[in-house]
C-alpha positions as CSV (number, residue, x, y, z in Angstrom):
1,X,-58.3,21.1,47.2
2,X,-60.9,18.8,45.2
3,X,-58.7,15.8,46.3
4,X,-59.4,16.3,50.2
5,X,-62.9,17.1,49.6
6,X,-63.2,13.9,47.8
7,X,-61.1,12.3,50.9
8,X,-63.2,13.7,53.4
9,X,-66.5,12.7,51.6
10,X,-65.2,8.9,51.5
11,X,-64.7,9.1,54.6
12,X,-68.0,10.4,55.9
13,X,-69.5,7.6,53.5
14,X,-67.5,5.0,55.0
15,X,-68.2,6.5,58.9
16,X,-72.3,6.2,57.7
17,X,-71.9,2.5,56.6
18,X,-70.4,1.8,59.7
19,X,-72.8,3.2,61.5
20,X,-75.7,1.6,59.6
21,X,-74.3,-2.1,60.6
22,X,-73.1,-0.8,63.9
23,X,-73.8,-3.7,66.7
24,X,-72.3,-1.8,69.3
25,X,-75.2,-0.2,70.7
26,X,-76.2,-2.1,73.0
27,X,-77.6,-0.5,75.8
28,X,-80.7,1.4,74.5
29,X,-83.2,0.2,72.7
30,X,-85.8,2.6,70.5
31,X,-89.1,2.5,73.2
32,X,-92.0,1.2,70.9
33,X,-94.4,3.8,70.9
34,X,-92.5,6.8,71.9
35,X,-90.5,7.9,68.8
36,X,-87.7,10.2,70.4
37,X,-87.0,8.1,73.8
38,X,-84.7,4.8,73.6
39,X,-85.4,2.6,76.9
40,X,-82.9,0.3,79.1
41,X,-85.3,-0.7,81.6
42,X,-85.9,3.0,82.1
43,X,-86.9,5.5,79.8
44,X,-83.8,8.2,78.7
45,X,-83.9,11.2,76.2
46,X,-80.9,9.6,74.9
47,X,-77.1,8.8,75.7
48,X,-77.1,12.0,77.4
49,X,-79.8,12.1,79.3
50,X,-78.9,8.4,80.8
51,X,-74.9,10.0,81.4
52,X,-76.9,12.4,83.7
53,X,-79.0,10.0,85.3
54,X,-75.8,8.2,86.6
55,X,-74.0,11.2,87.7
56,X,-76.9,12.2,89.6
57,X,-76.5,8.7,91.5
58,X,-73.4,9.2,91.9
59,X,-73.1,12.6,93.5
60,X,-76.4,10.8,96.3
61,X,-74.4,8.2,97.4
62,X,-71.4,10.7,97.3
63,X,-73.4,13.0,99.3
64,X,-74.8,10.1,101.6
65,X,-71.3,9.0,102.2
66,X,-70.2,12.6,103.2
67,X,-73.0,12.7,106.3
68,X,-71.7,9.7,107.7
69,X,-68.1,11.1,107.8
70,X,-69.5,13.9,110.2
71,X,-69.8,11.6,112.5
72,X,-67.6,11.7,115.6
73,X,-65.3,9.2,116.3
74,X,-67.2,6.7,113.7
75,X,-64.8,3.8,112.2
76,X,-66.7,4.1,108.7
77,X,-66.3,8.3,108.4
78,X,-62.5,7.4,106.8
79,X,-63.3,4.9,104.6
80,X,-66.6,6.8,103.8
81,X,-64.8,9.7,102.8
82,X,-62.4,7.8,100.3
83,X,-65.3,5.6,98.7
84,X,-67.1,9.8,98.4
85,X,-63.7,11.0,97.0
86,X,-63.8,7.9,94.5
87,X,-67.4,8.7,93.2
88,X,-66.5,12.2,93.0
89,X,-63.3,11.5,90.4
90,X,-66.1,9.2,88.7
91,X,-68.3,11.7,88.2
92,X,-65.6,14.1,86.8
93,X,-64.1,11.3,84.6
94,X,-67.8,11.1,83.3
95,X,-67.6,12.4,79.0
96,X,-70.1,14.9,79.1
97,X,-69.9,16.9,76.5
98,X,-68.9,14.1,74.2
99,X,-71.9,11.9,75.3
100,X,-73.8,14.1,72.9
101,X,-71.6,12.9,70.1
102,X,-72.4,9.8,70.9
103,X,-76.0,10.6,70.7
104,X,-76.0,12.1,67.2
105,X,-74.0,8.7,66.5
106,X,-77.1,6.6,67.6
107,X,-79.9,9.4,65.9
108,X,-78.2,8.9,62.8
109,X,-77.2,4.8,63.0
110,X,-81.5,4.6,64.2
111,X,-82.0,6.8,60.6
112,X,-79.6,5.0,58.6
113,X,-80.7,1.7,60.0
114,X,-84.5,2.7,58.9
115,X,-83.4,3.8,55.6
116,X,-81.8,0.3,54.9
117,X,-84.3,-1.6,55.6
118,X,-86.8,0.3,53.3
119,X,-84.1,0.0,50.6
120,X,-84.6,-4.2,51.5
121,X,-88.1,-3.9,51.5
122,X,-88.8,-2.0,48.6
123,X,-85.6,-4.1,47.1
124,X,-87.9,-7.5,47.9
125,X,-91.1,-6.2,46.4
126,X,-89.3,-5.0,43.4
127,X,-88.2,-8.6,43.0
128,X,-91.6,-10.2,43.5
């Protein structure tokens, strides 16, 4: 029993140094002045709150595409209602529930990250 517990604990160790020199996150970026918001061009609660967003564009032009179908004998009401019927598997193929994983991911790579660099800091002054 002590072995796994000792497994499991290497492994959280090793998933939180990976996530302090993770590069991957690319797409928001903490806002300056606004502690809890991260910011790609727009301003988002998080991963979760940006998944939303999209969906939300998604299911307009969905929508959008659905009134021009209900037009009578219209050339564009076939092809409108496949490109809808594509959105609408994209918004179902959208991770939810697991964008908030990827969240606490970010939370804790932003914390982690902070943490390092007052370890370098405080490293550099000790050195001086």
């Amino acid at each position: 029993m002590k072995m796994m517990e000792t497994k499991k604990l290497q492994e959280l160790e090793a998933f939180a140094s990976l996530l302090t020199k993770a590069t991957e996150f690319n797409m928001l970026k903490p806002h300056p002045r606004l502690e809890c918001y991260q910011s790609a061009e727009l301003l988002f609660h998080g991963y979760h709150d940006l998944t939303l967003a999209i969906i939300d564009i998604i299911r307009v032009c969905s929508s959008a595409l659905d009134a021009l179908q209900d037009v009578p004998d219209s050339p564009t009401s076939a092809s409108a209602r496949s490109i809808s019927d594509v959105l609408g598997i994209a918004v179902k193929l959208m991770p939810v529930e697991e964008i908030q994983i990827l969240d606490n991911c970010y939370q804790k790579h932003l914390k982690l990250k902070a943490e390092k660099s007052l370890e370098n800091e405080q490293a550099d002054h000790q050195g001086e």
